[in-house]
Steps between C-alpha positions, in 0.01 A plus 500: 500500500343443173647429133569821272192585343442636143338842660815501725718502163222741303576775818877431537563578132254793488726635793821450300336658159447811736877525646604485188298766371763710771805383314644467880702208573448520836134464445522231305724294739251535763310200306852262555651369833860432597717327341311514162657261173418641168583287232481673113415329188838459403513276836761667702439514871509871731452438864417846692499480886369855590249707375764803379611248248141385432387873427857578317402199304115598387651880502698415193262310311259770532725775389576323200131381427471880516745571263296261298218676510289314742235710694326163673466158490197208511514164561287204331491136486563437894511139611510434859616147663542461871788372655347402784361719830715797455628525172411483129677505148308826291585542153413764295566696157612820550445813238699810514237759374592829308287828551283389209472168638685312257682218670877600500619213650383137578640190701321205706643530844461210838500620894547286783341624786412488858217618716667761735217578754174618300742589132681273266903563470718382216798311614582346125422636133575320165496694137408214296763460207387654177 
């Protein structure tokens, strides 16, 4: 196995700009493995261990992104550090984009993950505190 690569990252979050563009949860936790940790900005902890809860989860924050307004979203400013053979730390910024493309929302977000055969998984994601 090799280290996560930038161009690893670069297709991994083009595939999670695209699921959201469904607003399906379920699509979305397709990108996440069991048991996931997501930890918000505020720092409190919520451990999921299946994927119902996972897509329940992302189902709910897309819903209300929608009520938002949001239509898509685009990441920038991704910084990749491997954590060894199978694994890597990926940070990006996340923008919530409105149909006229003004960013709606905004928030600098960190992944843990894992090489699961030939795809990265998340296992661990951080909102960074505000």
């Amino acid at each position: 196995m090799e280290t996560v690569r930038e161009d690893e990252a670069t297709t991994f979050f083009d595939g999670f700009v695209e699921a959201f563009s469904t607003f399906s949860g379920a699509m979305v936790a397709e990108r996440y493995q069991t048991p996931f940790l997501a930890v918000d900005a505020a720092g409190a902890a919520t451990a999921f261990t299946t994927r119902g809860e996972i897509a329940k989860y992302f189902q709910a924050a897309l819903d209300d992104y929608s009520t938002q307004g949001c239509q898509s979203c685009r990441y920038v400013n991704l910084e990749v550090r491997s954590l060894g053979l199978s694994s890597g730390l990926l940070t990006v910024t996340w923008e919530l984009l409105r149909g006229d493309g003004a960013v709606a929302l905004s928030w600098r977000e960190s992944y843990v993950v894992v090489r699961k055969s030939t795809r990265l998984a998340v296992c661990a994601s951080i909102d960074h505190a505000a």
